[in-house]
C-alpha positions as CSV (number, residue, x, y, z in Angstrom):
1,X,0.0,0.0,0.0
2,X,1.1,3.7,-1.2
3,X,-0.1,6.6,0.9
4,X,-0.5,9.9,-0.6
5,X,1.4,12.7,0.4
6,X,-1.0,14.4,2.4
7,X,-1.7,11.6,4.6
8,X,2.3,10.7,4.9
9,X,2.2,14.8,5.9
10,X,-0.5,14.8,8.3
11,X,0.8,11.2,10.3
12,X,4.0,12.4,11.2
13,X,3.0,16.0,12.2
14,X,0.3,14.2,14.7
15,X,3.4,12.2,15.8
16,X,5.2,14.7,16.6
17,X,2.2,16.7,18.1
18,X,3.1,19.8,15.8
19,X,0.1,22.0,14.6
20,X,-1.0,23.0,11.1
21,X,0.0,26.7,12.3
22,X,3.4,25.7,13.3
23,X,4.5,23.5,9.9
24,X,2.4,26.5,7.5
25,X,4.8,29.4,9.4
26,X,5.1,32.2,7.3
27,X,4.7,30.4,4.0
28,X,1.6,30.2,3.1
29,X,-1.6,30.3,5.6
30,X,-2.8,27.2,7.4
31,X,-5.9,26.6,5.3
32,X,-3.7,26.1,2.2
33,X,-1.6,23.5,4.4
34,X,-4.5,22.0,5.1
35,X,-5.6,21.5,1.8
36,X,-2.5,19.8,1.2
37,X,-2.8,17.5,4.2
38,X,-6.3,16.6,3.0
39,X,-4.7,15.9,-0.3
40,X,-6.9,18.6,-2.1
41,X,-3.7,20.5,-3.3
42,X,0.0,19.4,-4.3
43,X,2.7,21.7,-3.0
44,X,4.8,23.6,-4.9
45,X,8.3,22.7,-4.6
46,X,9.4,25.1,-2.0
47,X,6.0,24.8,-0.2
48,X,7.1,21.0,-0.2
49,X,10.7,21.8,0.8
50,X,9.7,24.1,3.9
51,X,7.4,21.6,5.1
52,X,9.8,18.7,5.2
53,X,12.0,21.4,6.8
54,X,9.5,22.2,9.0
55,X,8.6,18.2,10.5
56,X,12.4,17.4,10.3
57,X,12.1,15.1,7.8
58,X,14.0,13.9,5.1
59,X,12.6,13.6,1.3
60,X,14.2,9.5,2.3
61,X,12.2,9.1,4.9
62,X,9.2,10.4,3.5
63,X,9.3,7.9,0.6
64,X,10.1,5.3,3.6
65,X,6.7,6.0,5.0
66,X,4.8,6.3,1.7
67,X,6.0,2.8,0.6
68,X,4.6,1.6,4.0
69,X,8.0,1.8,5.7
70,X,9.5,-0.5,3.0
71,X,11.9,0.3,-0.2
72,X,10.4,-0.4,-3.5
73,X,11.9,0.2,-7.2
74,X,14.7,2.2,-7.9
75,X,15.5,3.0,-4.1
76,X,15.8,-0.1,-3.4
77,X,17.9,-0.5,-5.9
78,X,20.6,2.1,-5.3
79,X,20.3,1.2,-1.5
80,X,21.4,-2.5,-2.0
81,X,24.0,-0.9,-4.2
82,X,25.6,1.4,-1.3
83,X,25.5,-1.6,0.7
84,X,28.0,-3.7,-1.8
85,X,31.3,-3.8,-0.5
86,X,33.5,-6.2,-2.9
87,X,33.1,-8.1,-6.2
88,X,33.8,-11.2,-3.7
89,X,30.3,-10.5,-2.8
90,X,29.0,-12.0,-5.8
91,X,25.4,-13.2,-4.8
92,X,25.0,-10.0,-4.0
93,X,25.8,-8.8,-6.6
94,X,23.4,-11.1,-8.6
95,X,20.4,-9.7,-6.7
96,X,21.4,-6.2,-7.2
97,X,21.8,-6.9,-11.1
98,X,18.5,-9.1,-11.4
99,X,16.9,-6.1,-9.6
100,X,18.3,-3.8,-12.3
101,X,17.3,-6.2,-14.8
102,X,13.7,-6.1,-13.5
103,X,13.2,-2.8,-13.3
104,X,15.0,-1.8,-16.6
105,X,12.3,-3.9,-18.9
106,X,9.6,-0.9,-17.4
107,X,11.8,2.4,-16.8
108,X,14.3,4.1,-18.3
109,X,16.6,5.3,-15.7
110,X,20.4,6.1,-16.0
111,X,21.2,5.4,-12.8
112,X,19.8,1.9,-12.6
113,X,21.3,1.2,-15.9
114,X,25.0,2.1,-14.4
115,X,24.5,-0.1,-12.0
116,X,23.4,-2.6,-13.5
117,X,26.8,-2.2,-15.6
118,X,28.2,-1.8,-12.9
119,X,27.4,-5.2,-11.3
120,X,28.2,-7.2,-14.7
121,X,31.8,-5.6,-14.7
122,X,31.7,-6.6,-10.8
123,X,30.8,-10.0,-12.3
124,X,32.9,-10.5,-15.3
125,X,36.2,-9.4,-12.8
126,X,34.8,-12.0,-10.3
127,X,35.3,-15.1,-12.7
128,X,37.4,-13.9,-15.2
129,X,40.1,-12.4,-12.9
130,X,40.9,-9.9,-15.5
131,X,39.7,-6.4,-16.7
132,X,39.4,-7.7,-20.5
133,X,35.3,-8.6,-20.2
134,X,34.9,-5.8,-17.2
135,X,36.2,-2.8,-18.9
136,X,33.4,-2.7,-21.8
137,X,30.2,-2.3,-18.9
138,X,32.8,0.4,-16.8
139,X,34.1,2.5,-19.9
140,X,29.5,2.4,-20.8
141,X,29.3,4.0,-17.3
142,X,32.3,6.4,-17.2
143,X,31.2,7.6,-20.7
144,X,28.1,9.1,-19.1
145,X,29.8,10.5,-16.1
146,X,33.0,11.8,-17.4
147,X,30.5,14.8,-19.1
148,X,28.6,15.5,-15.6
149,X,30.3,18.9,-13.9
150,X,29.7,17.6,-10.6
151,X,29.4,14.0,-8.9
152,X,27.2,13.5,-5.8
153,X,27.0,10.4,-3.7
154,X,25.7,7.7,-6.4
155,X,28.2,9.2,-9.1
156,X,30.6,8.5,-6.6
157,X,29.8,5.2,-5.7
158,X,29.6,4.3,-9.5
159,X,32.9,5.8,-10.2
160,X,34.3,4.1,-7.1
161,X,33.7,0.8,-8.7
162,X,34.6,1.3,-12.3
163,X,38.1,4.0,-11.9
164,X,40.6,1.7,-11.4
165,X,39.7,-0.7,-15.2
166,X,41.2,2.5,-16.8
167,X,45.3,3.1,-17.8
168,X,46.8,4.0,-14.0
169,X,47.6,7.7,-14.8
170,X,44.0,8.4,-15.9
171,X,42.6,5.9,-13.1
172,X,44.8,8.2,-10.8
173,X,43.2,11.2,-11.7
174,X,39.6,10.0,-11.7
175,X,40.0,9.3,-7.8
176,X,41.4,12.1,-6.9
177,X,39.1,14.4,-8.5
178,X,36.0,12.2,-6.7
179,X,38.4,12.4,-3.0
180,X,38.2,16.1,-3.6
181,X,34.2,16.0,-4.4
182,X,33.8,13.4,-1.5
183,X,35.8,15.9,0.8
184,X,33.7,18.9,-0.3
185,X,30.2,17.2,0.5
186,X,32.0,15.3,3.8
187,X,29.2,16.8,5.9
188,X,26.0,15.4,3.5
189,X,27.2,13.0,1.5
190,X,25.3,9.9,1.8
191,X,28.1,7.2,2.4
192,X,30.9,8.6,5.2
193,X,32.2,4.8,3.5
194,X,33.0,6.2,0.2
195,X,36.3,8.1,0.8
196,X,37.9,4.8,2.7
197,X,36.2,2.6,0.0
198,X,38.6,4.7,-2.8
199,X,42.0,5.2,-0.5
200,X,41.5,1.0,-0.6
201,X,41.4,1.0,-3.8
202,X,44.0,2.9,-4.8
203,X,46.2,1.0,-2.7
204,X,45.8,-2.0,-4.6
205,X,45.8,-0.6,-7.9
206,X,49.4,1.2,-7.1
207,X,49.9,-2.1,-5.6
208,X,49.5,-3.9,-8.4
209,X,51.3,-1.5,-10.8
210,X,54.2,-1.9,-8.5
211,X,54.0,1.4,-7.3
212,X,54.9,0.2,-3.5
213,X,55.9,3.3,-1.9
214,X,52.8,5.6,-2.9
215,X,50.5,2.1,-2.4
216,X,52.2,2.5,1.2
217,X,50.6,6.2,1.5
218,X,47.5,5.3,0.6
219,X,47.3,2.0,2.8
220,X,47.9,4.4,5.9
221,X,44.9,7.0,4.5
222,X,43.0,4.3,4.0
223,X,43.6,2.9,8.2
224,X,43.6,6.0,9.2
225,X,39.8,7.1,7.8
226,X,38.6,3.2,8.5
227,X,39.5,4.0,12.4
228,X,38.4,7.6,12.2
229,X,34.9,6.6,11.0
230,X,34.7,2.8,12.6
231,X,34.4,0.7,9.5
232,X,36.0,-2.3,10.9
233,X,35.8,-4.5,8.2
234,X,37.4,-2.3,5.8
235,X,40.6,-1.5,8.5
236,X,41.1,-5.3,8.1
237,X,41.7,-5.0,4.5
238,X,43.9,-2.0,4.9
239,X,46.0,-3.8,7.4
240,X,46.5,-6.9,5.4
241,X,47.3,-4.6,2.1
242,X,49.6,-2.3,3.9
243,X,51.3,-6.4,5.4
244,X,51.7,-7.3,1.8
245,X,53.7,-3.6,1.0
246,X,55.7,-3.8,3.8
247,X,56.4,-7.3,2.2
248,X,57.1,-6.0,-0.9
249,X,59.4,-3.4,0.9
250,X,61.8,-5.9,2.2
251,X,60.3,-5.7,5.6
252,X,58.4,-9.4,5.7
253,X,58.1,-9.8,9.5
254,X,55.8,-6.7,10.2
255,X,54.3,-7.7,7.2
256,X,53.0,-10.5,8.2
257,X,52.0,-9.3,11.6
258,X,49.7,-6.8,10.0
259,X,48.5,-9.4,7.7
260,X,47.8,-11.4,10.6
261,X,46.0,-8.8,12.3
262,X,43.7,-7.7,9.5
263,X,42.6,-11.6,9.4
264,X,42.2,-11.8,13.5
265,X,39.4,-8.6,12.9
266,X,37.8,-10.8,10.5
267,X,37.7,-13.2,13.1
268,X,36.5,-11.5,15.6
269,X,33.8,-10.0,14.3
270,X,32.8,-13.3,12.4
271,X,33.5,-11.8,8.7
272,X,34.0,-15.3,7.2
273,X,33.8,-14.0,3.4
274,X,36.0,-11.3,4.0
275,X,38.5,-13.5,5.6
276,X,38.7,-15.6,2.8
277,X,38.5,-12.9,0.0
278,X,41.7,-11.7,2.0
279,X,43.6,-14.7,2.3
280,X,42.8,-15.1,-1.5
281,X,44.3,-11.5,-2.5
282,X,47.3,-12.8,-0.3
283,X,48.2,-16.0,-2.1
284,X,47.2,-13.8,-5.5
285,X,49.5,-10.3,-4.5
286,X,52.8,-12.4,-3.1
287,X,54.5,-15.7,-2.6
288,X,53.6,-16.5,1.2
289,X,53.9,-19.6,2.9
290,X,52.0,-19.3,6.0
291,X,49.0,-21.1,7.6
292,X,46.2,-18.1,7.0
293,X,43.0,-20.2,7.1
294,X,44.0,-21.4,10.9
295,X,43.8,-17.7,12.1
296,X,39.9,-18.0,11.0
297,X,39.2,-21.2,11.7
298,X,41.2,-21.0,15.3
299,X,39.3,-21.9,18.5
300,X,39.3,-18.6,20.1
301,X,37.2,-20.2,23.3
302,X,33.8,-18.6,23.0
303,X,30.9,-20.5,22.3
304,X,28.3,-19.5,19.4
């Protein structure tokens, strides 16, 4: 069931045991508001826009409610999308992409059909292990986004997932021009994920370019924001990407500590795929003998 506005309108200003008076204020009278309440009149857009202001609401929230306090669509859509992590996830992946696929055959949306590209590069990379199927659906998505004159919080998530199948001095530039746009809507954007989610990545790329010593400057951004905004999950990759560097920088003992340590938070708090998506990039990045699957699957003395 879909409420109408009005009634969405008039619910949560009886919650919160506000008046018409009070939510009208000085922009327009209280018999207009209550036209719109009683669904009699649509607001104009700043009408609408001083009445969410006005309940403390946000235009998310409102669709919440409206949907009967359930996603439907496209928002669903973009919020299973922010809530991807890894290519390693790649059941979810599938639902995202079958959602896309659903909703594509009825709307025509740009958004969902990025991500939908998004999620068959995130595929192709998954199996194929190489950019050569990937790059086709992320050069589709970057050819739209390249011509935008700003990116917002789903343009960054996109480019987030696609920047790094491009040659390194352009992939290099593409992040840093979305860390800059991240850092400039830091206190709205939607995703306080998104600048960690890129300082990871560029890690790896460098990483893989052989670029150790500015991979090793990123790696320590990348821990840095991870503990600065508690994503615990992504501070285990860090650790175990800045273990492999300090590897690759002729200092194997504390690289192994750290790579032990970015396993033992997977451990702890029970991220079994993430564990093993590390231990693979591990065995993939450098030759290391060491016994990584008994950190996860160690006794630690606590009963489940």
């Amino acid at each position: 069931m879909k409420y109408q506005l009005g009634e969405v309108l008039k619910k949560v200003r009886q919650s919160k045991r506000y008046t018409q008076k009070y939510i009208a204020g000085d922009q327009m009278s209280r018999a207009t508001y209550a036209k719109i309440e009683a669904c009699d009149m649509q607001p104009t857009v700043g009408k609408f826009m001083h009445i969410l202001k006005k309940l403390d609401l946000s235009y998310e929230e409102l669709t919440y409610i409206q949907n009967s306090y359930s996603l439907n669509g496209k928002d669903e859509i973009v919020h299973d999308f922010f809530k991807l992590t890894t290519s390693a996830e790649i059941e979810k992946v599938y639902a995202v992409n079958s959602k896309c696929t659903q909703y594509l055959k009825c709307h025509s949306d740009s958004v969902v059909q990025d991500i939908h590209y998004v999620c068959e590069a995130m595929t192709a990379l998954h199996f194929e292990k190489t950019f050569d199927h990937a790059f086709p659906y992320a050069n589709k998505v970057w050819e739209r986004l390249s011509k935008l004159d700003n990116w917002y919080s789903i343009e960054l998530k996109l480019i987030n997932n696609i920047f790094f199948y491009f040659p390194l001095e352009t992939s290099i530039s593409i992040a840093e021009r979305a860390l800059k746009e991240i850092d400039r809507f830091s206190y709205i954007i939607k995703s306080n994920e998104l600048k960690s989610s890129y300082l990871l990545n560029l890690t790896i790329l460098l990483f893989k370019n052989n670029k150790y010593e500015e991979a090793y400057e990123y790696a320590n951004k990348a821990i840095e924001e991870c503990i600065k905004i508690k994503r615990f999950e992504g501070l285990s990759v860090a650790y175990t990407r800045k273990g492999l560097l300090l590897m690759k920088l002729g200092k194997p003992d504390e690289g192994t500590k750290l790579i032990h340590k970015g396993l033992s938070i997977c451990k702890v708090l029970d991220l079994d795929s993430m564990g093993k998506a590390i231990i693979q990039e591990v065995h993939e990045l450098v030759a290391i003998d060491l016994p990584l699957d008994q950190i996860l699957n160690k006794d630690d003395g606590f009963s489940h």
